[in-house]
C-alpha positions as CSV (number, residue, x, y, z in Angstrom):
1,X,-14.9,8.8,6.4
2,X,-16.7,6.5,3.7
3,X,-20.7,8.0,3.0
4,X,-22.8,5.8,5.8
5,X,-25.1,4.9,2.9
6,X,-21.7,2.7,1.1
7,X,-21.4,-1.0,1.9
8,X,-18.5,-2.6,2.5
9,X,-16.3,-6.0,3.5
10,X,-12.9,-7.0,4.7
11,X,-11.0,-10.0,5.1
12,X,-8.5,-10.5,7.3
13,X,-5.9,-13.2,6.5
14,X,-2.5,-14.7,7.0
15,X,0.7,-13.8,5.5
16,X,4.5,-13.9,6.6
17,X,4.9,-11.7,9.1
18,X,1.9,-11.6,10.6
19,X,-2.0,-10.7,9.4
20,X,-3.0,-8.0,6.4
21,X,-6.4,-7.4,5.4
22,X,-8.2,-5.5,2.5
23,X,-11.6,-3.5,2.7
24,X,-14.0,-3.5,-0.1
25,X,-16.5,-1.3,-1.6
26,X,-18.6,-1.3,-5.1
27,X,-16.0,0.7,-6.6
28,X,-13.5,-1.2,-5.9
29,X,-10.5,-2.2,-3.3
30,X,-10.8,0.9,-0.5
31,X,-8.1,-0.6,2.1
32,X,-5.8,-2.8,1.9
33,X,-2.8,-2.9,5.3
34,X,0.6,-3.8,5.4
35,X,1.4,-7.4,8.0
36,X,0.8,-6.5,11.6
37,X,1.2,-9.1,14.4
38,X,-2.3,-9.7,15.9
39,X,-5.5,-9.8,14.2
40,X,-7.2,-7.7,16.7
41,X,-5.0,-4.3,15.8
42,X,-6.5,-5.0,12.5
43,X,-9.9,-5.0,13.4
44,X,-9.8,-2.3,15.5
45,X,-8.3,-0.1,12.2
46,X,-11.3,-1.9,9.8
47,X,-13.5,-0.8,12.8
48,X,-12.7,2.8,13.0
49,X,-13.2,3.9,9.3
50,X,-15.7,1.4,8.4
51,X,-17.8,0.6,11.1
52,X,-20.4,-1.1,9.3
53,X,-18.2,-3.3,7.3
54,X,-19.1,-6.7,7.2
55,X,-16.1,-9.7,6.9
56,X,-16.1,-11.9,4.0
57,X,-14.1,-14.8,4.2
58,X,-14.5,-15.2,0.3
59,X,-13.6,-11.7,-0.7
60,X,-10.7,-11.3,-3.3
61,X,-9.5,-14.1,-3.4
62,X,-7.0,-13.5,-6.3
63,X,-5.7,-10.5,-4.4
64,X,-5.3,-12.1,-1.4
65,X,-3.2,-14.8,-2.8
66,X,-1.2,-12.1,-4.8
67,X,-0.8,-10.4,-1.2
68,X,0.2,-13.7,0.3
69,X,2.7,-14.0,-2.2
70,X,4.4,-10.5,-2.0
71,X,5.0,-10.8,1.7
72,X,6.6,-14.2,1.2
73,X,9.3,-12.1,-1.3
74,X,7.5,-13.4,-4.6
75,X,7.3,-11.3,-7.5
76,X,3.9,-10.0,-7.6
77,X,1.8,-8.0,-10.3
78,X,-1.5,-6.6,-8.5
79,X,-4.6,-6.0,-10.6
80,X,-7.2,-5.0,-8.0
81,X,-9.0,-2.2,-9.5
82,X,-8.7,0.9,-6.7
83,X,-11.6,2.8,-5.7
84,X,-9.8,6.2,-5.7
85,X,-13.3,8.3,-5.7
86,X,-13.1,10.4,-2.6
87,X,-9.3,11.0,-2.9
88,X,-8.2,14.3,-4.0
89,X,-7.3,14.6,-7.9
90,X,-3.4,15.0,-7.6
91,X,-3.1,12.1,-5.0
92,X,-4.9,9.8,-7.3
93,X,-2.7,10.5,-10.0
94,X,0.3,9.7,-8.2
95,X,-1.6,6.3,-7.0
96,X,-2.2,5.5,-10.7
97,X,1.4,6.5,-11.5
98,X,2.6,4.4,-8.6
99,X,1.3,1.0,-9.5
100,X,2.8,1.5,-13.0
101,X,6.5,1.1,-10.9
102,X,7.4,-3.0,-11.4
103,X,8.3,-5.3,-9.3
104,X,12.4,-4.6,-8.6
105,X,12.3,-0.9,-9.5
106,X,12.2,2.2,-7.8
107,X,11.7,5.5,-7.9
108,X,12.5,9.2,-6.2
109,X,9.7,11.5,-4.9
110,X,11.3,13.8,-7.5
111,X,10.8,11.6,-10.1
112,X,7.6,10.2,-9.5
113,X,6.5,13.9,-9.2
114,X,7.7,15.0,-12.6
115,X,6.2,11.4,-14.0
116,X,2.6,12.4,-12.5
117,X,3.6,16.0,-14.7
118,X,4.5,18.1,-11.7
119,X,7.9,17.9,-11.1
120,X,8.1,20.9,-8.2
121,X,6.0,18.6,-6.2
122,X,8.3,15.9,-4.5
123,X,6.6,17.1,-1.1
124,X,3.4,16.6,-2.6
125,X,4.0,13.0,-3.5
126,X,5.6,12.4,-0.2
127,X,2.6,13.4,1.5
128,X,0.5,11.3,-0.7
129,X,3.0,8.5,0.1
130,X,2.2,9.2,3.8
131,X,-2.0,8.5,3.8
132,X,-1.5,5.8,1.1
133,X,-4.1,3.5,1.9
134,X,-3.4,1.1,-0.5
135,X,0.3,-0.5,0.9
136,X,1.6,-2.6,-1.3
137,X,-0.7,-2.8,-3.5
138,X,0.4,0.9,-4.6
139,X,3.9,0.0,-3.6
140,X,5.2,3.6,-1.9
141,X,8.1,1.3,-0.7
142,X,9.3,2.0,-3.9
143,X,10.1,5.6,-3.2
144,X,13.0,6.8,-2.0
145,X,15.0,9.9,-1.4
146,X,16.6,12.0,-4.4
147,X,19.9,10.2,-3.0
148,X,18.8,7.3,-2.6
149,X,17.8,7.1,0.8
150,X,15.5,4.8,2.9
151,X,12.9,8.6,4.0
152,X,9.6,8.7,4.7
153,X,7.7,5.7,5.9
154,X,4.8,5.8,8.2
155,X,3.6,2.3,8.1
156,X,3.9,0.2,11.0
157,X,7.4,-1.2,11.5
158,X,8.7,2.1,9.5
159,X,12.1,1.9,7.8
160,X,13.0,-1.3,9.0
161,X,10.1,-3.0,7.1
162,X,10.7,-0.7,4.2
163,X,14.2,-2.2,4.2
164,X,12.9,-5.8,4.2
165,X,10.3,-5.1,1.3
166,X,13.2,-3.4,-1.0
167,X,15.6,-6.6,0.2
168,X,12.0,-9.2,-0.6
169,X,12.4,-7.3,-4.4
170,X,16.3,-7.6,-4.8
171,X,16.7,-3.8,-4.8
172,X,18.8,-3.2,-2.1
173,X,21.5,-6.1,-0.1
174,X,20.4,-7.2,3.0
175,X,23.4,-5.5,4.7
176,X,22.3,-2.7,3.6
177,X,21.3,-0.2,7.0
178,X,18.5,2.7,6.6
């Protein structure tokens, strides 16, 4: 739960698929959420973790329009500087690690672990992967299984929209089944 005393916005906005939206703080982005049908749901998430959040219908605007972009299956480079301060030390490194994955490219847990300098800790990074609260701008789509394999994917719309975003980057044919 953010400190009562930090102020923060969110925007809510169109994209393919539905709405996304990003929260904002002084250090940087704190939120950002993967499409979801109806505005309201999104809200209601803003709502619960930062209740005093106030909407801006100006904020980001680069970031939005790179967001707009990724879920219409452009090639997108995001630069939105993160505000990893109350996140624990390892998970931020694989965060940081994360975004340095391009467009088209993936990686394992196992390999992003021993990138981050702990190669023993796959779980570690899949559990990180799990509370990411930065989709796609730290693109944990990217990950997959030492074989692989479409694992792990708690967002909304779960495998099947993990599919669609590796399909959007070229990485995997659309015939392709999780």
């Amino acid at each position: 739960m953010p400190a009562k005393s930090d102020s923060f916005s969110y925007r809510i906005f169109p994209v393919k698929g539905g709405f996304a939206y990003i929260v904002v703080g002084a250090k940087g982005l704190r939120r950002s959420g993967l499409p979801q049908k109806r505005k309201s749901d999104l809200l209601t998430l803003i709502r619960e973790e930062f209740p005093q959040a106030k909407p801006s219908k100006d904020l980001l605007p680069d970031l939005v329009k790179a967001l707009q972009s990724f879920f219409q299956g452009e090639k997108t480079v995001f630069k939105a500087k993160l505000d990893l301060s109350d996140l624990p030390p390892f998970t931020a490194s694989v965060y940081r690690s994360l975004r340095k994955i391009p467009w088209g490219k993936t990686v394992t847990y196992k390999g992003l672990a021993t990138l981050i300098g702990s190669p023993k800790a796959a779980r570690g990074v899949g559990a990180a992967m799990g509370r990411n609260p930065f989709p796609p701008v730290v693109p944990c789509h990217r990950v997959l299984g030492t074989n692989g394999a479409l694992t792990g994917f708690s967002a909304v719309g779960g495998l099947e929209l993990k599919r669609s975003m590796l399909i959007a980057e070229g990485l995997i044919p659309s015939s392709r089944q999780p």
